[in-house]
BARODO-561512 format. One record per residue: chain; x, y, z of N, C-alpha, C, O, CB in turn; residue in three letters. Coordinates in pm, whole numbers. Atoms other than C-alpha are relative to their C-alpha. Glycine has a CB too. Layout:
REM BARODO-561512
 ch   n_c1   n_c2   n_c3  ca_c1  ca_c2  ca_c3   c_c1   c_c2   c_c3   o_c1   o_c2   o_c3  cb_c1  cb_c2  cb_c3  aa
  A      X      Y      Z      X      Y      Z      X      Y      Z      X      Y      Z      X      Y      Z ALA
...
This chain:
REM BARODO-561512
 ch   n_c1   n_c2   n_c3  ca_c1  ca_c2  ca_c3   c_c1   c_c2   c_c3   o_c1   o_c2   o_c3  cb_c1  cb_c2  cb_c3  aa
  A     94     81    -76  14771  28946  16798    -46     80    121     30    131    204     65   -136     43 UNK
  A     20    -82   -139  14561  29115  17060     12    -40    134     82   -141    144   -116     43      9 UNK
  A    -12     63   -164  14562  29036  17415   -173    -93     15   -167   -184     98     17    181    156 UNK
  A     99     67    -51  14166  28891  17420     68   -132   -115    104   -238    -64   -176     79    -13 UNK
  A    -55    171     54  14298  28604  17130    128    -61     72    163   -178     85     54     -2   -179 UNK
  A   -139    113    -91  14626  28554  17339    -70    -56    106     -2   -145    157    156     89     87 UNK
  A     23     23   -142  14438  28489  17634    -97    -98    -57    -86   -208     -4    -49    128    110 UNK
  A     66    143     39  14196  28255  17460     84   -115    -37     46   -226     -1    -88     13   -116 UNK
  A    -63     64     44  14466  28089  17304     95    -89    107    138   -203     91     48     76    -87 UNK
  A    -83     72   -123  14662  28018  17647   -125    -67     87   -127   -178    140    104    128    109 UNK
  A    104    111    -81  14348  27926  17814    -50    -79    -37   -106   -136     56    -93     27     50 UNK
  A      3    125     37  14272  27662  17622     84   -110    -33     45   -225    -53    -49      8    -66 UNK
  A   -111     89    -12  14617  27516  17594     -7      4    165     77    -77    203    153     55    -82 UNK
  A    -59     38   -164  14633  27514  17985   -127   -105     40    -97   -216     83      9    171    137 UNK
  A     98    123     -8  14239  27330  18014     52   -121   -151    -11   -225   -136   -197     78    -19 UNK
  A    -18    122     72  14348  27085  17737    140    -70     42    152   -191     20     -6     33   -157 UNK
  A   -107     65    -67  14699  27019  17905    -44    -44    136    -50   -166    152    119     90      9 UNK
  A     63      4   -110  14568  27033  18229   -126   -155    -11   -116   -247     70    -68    167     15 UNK
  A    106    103     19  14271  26775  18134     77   -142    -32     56   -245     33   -105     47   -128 UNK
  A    -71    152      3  14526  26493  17970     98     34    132    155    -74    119    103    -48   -174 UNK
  A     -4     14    -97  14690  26567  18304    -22    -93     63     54   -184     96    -34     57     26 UNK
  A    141     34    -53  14417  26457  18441     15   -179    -51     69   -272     10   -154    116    -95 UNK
  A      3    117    122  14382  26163  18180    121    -49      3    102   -163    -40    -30     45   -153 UNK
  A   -100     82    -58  14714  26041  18262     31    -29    137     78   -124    200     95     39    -39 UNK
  A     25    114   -185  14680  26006  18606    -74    -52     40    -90    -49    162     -5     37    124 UNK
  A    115     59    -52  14411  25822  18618     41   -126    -88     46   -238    -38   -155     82    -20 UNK
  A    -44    123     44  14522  25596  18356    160    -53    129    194   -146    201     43     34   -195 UNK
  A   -180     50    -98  14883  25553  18563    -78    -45    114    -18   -132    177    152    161     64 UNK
  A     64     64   -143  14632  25473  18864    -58   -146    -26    -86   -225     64   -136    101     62 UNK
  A     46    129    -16  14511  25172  18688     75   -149     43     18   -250     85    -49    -11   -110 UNK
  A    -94     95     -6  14791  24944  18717    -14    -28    157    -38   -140    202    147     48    -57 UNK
  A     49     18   -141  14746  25004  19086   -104    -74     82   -104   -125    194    -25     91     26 UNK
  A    145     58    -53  14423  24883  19137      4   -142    -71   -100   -198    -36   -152    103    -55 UNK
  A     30     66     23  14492  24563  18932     79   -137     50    201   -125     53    -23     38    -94 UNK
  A    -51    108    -58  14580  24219  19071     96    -24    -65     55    -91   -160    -72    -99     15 UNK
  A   -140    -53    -17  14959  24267  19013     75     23    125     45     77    232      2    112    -54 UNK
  A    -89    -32   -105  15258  24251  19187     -3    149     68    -58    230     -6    130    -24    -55 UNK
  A     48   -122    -58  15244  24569  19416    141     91    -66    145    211    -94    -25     -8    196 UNK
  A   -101    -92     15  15601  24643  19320     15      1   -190     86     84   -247    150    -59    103 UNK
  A     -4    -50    112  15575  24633  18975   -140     94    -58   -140    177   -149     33   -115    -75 UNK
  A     78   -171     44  15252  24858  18950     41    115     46      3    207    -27   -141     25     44 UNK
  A    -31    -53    -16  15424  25078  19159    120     20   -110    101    130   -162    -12    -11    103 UNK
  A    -72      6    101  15714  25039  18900    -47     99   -159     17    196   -199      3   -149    -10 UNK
  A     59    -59     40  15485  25138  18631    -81    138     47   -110    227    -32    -39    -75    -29 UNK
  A     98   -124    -63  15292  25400  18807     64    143      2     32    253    -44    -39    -32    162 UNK
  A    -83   -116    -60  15555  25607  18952     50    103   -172    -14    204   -200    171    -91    111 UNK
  A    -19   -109    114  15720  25779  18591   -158     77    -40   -174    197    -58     71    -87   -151 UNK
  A    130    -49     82  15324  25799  18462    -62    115    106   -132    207     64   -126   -144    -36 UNK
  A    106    -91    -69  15187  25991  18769    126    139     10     95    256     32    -79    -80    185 UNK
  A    -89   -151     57  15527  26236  18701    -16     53   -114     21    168   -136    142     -8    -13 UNK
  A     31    -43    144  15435  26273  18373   -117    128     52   -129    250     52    -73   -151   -116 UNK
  A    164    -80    -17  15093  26373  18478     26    136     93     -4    246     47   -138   -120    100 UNK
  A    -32   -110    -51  15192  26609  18717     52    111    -75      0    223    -71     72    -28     83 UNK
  A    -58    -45     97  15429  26729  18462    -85     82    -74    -78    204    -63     52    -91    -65 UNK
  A     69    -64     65  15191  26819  18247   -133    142     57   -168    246      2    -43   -114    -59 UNK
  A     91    -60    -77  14922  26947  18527     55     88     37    -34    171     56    -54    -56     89 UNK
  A   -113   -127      8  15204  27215  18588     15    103    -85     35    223    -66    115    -38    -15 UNK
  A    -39    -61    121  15241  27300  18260   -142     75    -67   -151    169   -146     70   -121    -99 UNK
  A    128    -41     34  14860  27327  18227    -30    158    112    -72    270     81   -116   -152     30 UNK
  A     53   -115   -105  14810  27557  18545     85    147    -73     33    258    -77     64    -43    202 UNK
  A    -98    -83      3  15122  27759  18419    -47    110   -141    -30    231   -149    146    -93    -12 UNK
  A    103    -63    122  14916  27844  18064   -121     69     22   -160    170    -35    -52   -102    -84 UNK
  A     89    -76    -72  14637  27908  18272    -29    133     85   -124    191    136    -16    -60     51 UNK
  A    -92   -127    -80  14813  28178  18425      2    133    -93    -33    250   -106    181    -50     26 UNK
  A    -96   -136    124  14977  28337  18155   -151     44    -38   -189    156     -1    135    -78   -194 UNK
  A    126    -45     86  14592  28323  17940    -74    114     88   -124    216     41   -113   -138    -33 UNK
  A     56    -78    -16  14467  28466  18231     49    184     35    -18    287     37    -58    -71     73 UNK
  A    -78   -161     66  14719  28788  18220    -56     55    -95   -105    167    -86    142     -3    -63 UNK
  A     10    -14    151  14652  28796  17880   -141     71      3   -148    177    -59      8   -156    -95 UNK
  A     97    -35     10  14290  28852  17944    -38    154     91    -90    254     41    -63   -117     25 UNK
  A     -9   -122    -11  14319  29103  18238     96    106    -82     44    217    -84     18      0    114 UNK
  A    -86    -76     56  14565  29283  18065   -135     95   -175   -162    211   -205    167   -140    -46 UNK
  A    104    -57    109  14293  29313  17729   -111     94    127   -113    217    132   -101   -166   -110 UNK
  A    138    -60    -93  13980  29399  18019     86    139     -7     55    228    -87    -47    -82    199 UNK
  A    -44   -117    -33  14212  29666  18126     51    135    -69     85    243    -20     69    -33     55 UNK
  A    -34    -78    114  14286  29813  17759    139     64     22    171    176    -16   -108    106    -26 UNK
  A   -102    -58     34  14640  29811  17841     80     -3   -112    195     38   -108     55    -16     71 UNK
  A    -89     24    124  14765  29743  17516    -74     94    -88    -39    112   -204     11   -165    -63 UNK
C-alpha cells in the first residue's frame, strides 16, 4: 500500500469519525433543550456528549496519522 492511498484512507476515516462526532453531540444536546427534568437530561446527556468527544478524538487522531501518510508520500520518502 503506498503512502498517497494510506493517507486517503486515514483521512477519510478521521472526517467520517470526526463528523458522527459531530452528529452525536448534537443529538446528546437535544434532550437539553427539551421541556424535561433538568436532571435527567443532564443524566442522559452527560455519557452521549463523552461518547462524542470520544469519537471527535479518535477522528482528529486519524486525521493526523492520514496526514503523515500524505507528507510522507509528497516527500517520496518511501
Amino acid at each position: 500500500m503506498s503512502f498517497m492511498s494510506a493517507s486517503v484512507t486515514w483521512l477519510g476515516l478521521g472526517l467520517t469519525v470526526g463528523t458522527a462526532g459531530l452528529v452525536t453531540y448534537g443529538l446528546a444536546a437535544l434532550p437539553c433543550g427539551a421541556s424535561v427534568r433538568q436532571e435527567d437530561a443532564e443524566a442522559v446527556c452527560r455519557p452521549a456528549k463523552r461518547t462524542a468527544l470520544a469519537l471527535g478524538a479518535l477522528g482528529i487522531a486519524a486525521f493526523v496519522v492520514g496526514t503523515v501518510f500524505l507528507f510522507l508520500d509528497l516527500t517520496n520518502f518511501g
